[in-house]
C-alpha angles and dihedrals in degrees: 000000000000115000109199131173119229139198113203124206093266094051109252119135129223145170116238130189129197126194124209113296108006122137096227139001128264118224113243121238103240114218124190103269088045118042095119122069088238081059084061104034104047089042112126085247107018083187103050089037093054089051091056096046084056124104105238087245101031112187116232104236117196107234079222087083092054141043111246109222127206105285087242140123125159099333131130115235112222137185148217119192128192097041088125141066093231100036084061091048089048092045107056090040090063100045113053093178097040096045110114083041087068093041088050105046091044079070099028124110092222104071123219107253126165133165118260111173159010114211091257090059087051123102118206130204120315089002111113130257139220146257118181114252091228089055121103085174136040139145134187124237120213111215144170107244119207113217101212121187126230089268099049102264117148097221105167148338137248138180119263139199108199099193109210130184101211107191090059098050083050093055097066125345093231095065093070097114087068096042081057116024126066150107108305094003088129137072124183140167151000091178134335115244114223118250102220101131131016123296109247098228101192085047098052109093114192113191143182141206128166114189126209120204086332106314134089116264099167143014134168131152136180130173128250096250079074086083114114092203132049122244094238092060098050090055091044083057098040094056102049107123098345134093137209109204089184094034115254135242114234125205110212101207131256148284112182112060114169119231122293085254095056124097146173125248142183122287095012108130126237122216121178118180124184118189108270097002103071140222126318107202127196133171109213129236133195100193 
């Protein structure tokens, strides 16, 4: 099952679920204790809640009528980098300082994790995201994100664009947060998968494209059994002494990086897809 959340013409805002294989969503019927997408998610059971929450003859509605927003609420939006082969790879050869850090901590038992956004820093689907002004060179990478719950219950996944400015990461290690962290670094959407059995790894197929004045300049893809780290350990880590009141998105690192002589520009268009979730589609912006 995909939760989304939607914005019609006429501004209201909904929550809309899709199960395999329909052909649209059904809006869910809000009730008092769950009007907001955390209500769903962090529910002892997100699918029986949501069918209760249906109404018995629920009309299939086409997203095409309605703007799907980032599936975010009030959560914080964290990070954890060098899960992968090639983002180790990427990531020493951009940092001639910080090299043996990154070949460390891709062995390590203490995971990399950093924080990367708050939701008003977060772009949804079809809203433009940022590149720094002071970057003369910046990638995205496209990411699984996990959707944990305040207890530390991983509930769903989603896709996630971890925007990084590389040459400023390059430059010295510690600047990484602003590398990282600023106003449109995130994308996220365009729905959360529902965790209710395990991921297959091997079978989960995240690409990307970026397209150039309409034609492809660059594509990669990897699965997600390419992680060098299981998903259980990076929350376990996450979670140690620190807590997420409003549960908290977490961003599994990347596996597609494009060459060192690639970079974004304004106005390329991002598309990450991530097997039975979907495509999450920016356009990008220097401004």
């Amino acid at each position: 099952m995909l939760i989304s959340k939607v914005e019609f013409r006429n501004g209201g805002k909904a929550l809309a679920y899709t199960y395999d294989g329909a052909l649209g969503s059904a809006i869910l019927r809000p009730s008092n204790r769950h009007q907001t997408l955390a209500d769903i998610l962090f529910a002892d059971d997100p699918v029986k809640l949501v069918e209760s929450l249906s109404e018995p003859m629920a009309t299939m509605v086409s997203l095409e009528d309605a703007r799907t927003l980032a599936p975010i609420d009030q959560q914080e939006v964290w990070a954890a980098g060098v899960t992968y082969k090639r983002s180790q790879v990427a990531r020493m050869e951009e940092s001639e300082t910080g090299a043996s850090h990154y070949d460390r901590v891709y062995t390590a038992a203490r995971p990399e994790i950093f924080f990367k956004a708050t939701p008003h820093r977060v772009v949804g689907p079809g809203q433009p995201i940022r590149i720094r002004r002071d970057t003369n060179w910046s990638v995205p990478e496209p990411e699984l994100a996990l959707v944990i719950s305040p207890r530390g219950k991983l509930v769903g996944y989603t896709i996630g664009n971890d925007m990084s400015a590389r040459d400023i990461e390059g430059e010295n290690p510690l600047y990484l947060p602003q590398a990282k962290v600023y106003s449109g670094c995130c994308g996220l959407g365009p729905a959360v998968l529902l965790a209710t059995e395990p991921l297959d790894r091997a079978g989960t197929k995240i690409s990307l494209e970026i397209v150039r004045a309409g034609g492809t300049v660059f594509t990669g893809a990897t699965d997600v059994d390419q992680m060098a780290r299981t998903f259980e350990d990076l929350i376990d880590w996450l979670f140690r002494d620190n807590t997420f009141p409003n549960g908290v998105f977490l961003l599994t690192g990347t596996g597609v990086v494009p060459p060192n002589e690639f970079t974004l520009a304004h106005g390329d268009v991002v598309n990450i897809s991530i097997s039975g979730i979907g495509t999450l589609t920016n356009t990008v912006i220097q401004s």
